[in-house]
C-alpha positions, 0 to 999 in steps of 0.5 A: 667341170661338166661332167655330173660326176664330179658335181659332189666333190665339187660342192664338197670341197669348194667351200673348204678351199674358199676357207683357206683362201680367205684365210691366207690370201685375203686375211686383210680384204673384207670385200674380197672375203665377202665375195669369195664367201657369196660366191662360193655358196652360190656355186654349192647351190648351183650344182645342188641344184642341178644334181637335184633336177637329175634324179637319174644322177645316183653316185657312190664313189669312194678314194681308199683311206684307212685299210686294215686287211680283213679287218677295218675299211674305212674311204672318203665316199660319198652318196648321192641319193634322195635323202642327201639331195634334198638335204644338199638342196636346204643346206646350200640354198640356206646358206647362200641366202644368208652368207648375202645377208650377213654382207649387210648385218656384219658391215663394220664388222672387224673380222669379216675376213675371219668370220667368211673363212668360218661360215665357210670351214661350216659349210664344208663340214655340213656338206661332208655329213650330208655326203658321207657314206659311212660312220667314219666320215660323218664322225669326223665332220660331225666333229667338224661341225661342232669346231667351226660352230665352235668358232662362229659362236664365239666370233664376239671372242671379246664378249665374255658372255660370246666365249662361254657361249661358244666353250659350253656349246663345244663341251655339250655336244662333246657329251652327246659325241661320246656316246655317239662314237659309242654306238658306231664302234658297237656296230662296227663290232657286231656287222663288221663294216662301218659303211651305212650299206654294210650295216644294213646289209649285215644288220642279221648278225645284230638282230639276234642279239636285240639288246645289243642292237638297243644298246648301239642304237640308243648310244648312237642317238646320243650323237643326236640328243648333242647335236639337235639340242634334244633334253636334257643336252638342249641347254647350249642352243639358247646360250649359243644366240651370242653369236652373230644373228646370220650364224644364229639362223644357219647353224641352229635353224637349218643346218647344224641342227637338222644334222642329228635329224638327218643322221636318224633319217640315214640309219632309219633301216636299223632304227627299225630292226631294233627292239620297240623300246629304242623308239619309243625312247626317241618318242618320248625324248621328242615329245617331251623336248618339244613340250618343254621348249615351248613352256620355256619360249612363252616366258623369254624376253631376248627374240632370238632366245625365243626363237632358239627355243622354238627351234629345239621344240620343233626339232623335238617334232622331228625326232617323234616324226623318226620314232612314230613314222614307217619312213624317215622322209616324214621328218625330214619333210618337217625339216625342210619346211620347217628350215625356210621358215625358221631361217626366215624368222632368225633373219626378220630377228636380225632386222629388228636388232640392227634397226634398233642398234643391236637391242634384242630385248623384246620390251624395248621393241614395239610399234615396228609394224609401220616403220619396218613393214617388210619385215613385219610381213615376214615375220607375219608369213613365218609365224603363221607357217611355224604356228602350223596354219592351213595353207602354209607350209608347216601346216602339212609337216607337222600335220603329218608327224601328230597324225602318225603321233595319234596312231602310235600313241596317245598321250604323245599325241596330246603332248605334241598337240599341247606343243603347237597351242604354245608355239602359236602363243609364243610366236604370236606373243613375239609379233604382238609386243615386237611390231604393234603398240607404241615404241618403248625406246628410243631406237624403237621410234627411229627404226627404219627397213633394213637395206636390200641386201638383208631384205631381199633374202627375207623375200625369198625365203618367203616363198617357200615358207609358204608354198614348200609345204604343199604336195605338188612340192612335196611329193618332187623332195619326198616319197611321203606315205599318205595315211587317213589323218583322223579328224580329231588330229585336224581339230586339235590342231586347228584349236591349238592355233586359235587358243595360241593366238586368243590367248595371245591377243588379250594378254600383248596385242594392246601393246603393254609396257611390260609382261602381265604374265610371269612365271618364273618356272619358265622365265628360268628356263625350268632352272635346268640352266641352274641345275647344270650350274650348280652341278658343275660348281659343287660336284665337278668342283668337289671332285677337282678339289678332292683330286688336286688334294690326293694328287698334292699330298698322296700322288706328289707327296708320298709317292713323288717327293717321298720317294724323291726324298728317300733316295736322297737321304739314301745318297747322303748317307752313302755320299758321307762313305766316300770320304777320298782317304786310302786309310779309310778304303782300307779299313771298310775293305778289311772290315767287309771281308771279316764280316763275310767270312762270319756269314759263312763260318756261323751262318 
């Protein structure tokens, strides 16, 4: 237990066996479950942690698994280097803070129990792409991922509203697999090896062919468009906020979604290598993600809507840090700051909505201020960090990422520009109408701060919310390059900020009963939502309903039951042949043999 090579496997595994025990030893405890759950994503946090704090602790071991000699090797191994302990350090820490929240938000729950044992199987999934040293092994705990996301999501199974949530979740991001899958066996197929050093290693047998390379890479990136909700496969995150607000704040504000982002930072050697277009691909996909998002996030009515949309804009920041950066570290520096705060934001979120007795409709909130002010504060430390406000944390990583956008290219530049203005408008927009004013419910004027148990973790995720950020932090997670940021980059964003929040203030701050401004373009959600609901109603329901029409009539008609029915009618008329009298035999055998002997004599 004290020897730090086993550190890994231990933060791996821990959470997987907490899972089965919760599950078949107490199925029926709930305190017990809460406990094991609590206790377990401590322990991961703990050796985290520690590995963190030894940087001479550098692992990569690995147990023989599939083996096909000379041709296929794949281990379960796993790599401890600086881009997975940082990553070890935000997913753990996350999920301790909010596996003790979810304690006081899911009180009276009826299937804690369940709920423990999934938020574990998560854990155990997360931790394993974190860790994984090749294609193979992430894969499978990719897909692990999306199961236990699959489950969470859907905790509320008797909602309907929860269980398409949780079926559209699982069915999107199985489009973005696909293509992921894609793009590891094509560079399987051109460097031999499905290990992330071997592909590096062997990257000169791909680069002579630079459209094969783009091909793979850009199939590979569709592992991220899933699972980062980049457009156009954005549309699950929003609708996942069926779920419980905890699994809301751990599966799409820290975790489940940086995995994409994570994934990028990992093979970042072979997004190099490749042709120019594959990153400016990604550029352009962020770019117009994290606009988009944020045109959708000013109109929305639901607070963890808003926030969700806000998370996919920011991780659209964090492909573009990929695409325009010379290190992965720039967005993974995004994705640490941005995972405290964010995570921090989703618990303040679900505060309000237990005071306010599960309302999440932002028009039946306000006048919060006085009666939830601890909340209120952090929402306040949130907003100002995610609007990018000097001296908070995500003023210097989304800095750094539209400093390098300026570099690579300018209109991109102004896009991401565009997308801090909104994100301080809607953010301001939420604290306005949530926490000043009158109360516009019942449950609004009888709020009261939420118990310990939930406020003390949004206390502490405060802390970094504000000061992670900074490069005496900073520089101990990342080796972060420090380019000359043009003034320009500093004033637009510093204008973005105060435009947001002016605009902010004279359209909510006086606490109107309802939105004066309304756009449906972006209330609708750019009626994406509508386009994939139509598509699936008339063009997938065209080819179901031309399918089950050719499988009826030509497939089971012609060739199933017609011929089904040929060889009965065969049968019955042989069947009438077989009449059981020797006079008949005799007779069909006389006439057979006359009839051969006339073949043979006139033929």
């Amino acid at each position: 237990m004290n020897d730090p090579q086993l550190f890994p496997w231990i933060i791996l595994f821990a959470p997987l066996v907490a899972a089965a025990a919760i599950l078949f030893l107490l199925p029926r405890n709930d305190t017990a479950a809460a406990w094991t759950g609590v206790l377990t994503a401590a322990l991961t946090c703990f050796l985290s942690w520690k590995v963190f704090l030894d940087p001479s602790l550098r692992i990569t071991a690995q147990i023989p698994w599939l083996e096909v000699p000379g041709a296929f090797s794949v281990p379960i191994g796993i790599i401890l280097d600086n881009l997975s302990r940082v990553m070890l350090v935000v997913v753990t820490t996350i999920a301790t803070l909010v596996f003790i929240y979810s304690a006081g938000y899911m009180r009276g729950d009826e299937g804690i129990p369940r709920y423990y044992a999934s938020l574990c199987l998560f854990l155990f999934s997360m931790l394993g792409i974190v860790l994984a040293d090749n294609f193979v092994m992430m894969f499978i705990f990719w897909e692990l991922v999306g199961v236990s996301s699959y489950l969470l999501i859907g905790h509320y199974f008797r909602k309907d509203s929860a269980a398409d949530a949780a079926k559209q979740a699982f069915t999107v991001n199985r489009v973005g697999d696909f293509g992921f899958m894609l793009g590891i066996l094509m560079l399987w197929l051109a460097t031999g090896s499905v290990m992330f050093s071997g592909i590096e290693k062997n990257l000169a047998a791909v680069t002579m062919h630079p459209g094969y390379l783009a091909a793979a890479c850009l199939l590979v990136f569709c592992g991220t468009l899933g699972k980062s909700a980049q457009m156009p496969l954005h549309v699950w995150l929003p609708n996942s906020m069926e779920g419980p607000t905890p699994v809301s704040s751990l599966l799409h504000a820290a975790t489940m979604v940086a995995a994409g982002v994570y994934m990028l930072a990992r093979i970042f050697p072979v997004l190099l290598a490749a042709p120019e277009v594959v990153r400016e691909v990604i550029m352009w996909v962020g770019a117009v993600t994290c606009f988009a998002a944020g045109l959708m996030a000013t109109q929305q009515d639901d607070i963890k809507r808003i926030l969700a949309y806000s998370t996919i804009s920011q991780l659209g920041y964090m492909v573009v840090g990929i695409a325009v950066a010379p290190a992965g570290d720039v967005a993974m520096f995004h994705l640490f700051t941005h995972a405290f705060f964010k995570c921090m934001l989703f618990l303040c979120a679900g505060s309000v909505i237990i005071a306010l007795h599960h309302e999440q409709n932002i028009w039946k909130m306000g006048g919060l201020l006085g009666r939830m002010p601890l909340t209120a504060l952090c929402v306040v430390v949130g907003t100002l960090a995610l609007a990018g406000t000097p001296g908070f944390s995500g003023y210097y990583s989304k800095d750094l990422i539209v400093a390098y956008a300026h570099g690579a290219n300018n209109t991109v530049f102004w896009i991401t520009a565009g997308a801090a203005l909104l994100t301080s408008f809607y953010m301001f927009r939420l604290f306005f109408v949530v926490f000043l004013g009158r109360p516009r419910g019942e449950h609004a004027e009888h709020a009261k701060q939420s118990p310990a148990v939930m406020t003390i973790p949004l206390l502490l995720l405060a802390i970094p919310s504000l000061a992670a950020g900074y490069p005496v932090i900073a520089k101990h997670f990342f080796d972060l390059p420090h380019p000359e940021i043009p003034h320009i980059v500093h004033y637009a964003l510093l204008a973005a900020l105060g435009v947001g929040f002016l605009l902010a203030a004279a359209l909510y701050a006086r606490g109107p009963a309802k939105d004066p401004v309304r756009i449906p373009l972006f209330a609708n959600r750019l009626y994406i939502d509508n386009f994939y609901s139509w598509l699936v109603a008339n063009v997938q329901g065209g080819l179901a309903v031309l399918g089950s029409w050719f499988d009826r009539w030509v497939i089971d008609g012609l060739f199933v039951t017609g011929a089904a029915r040929t060889v009965w009618a065969t049968g019955y008329v042989l069947r009438l042949l077989q009449l059981g009298n020797l006079q008949a035999y005799a007779f069909f055998f006389g006439a057979g043999v006359l009839a051969l002997l006339y073949y043979l004599i006139f033929r």
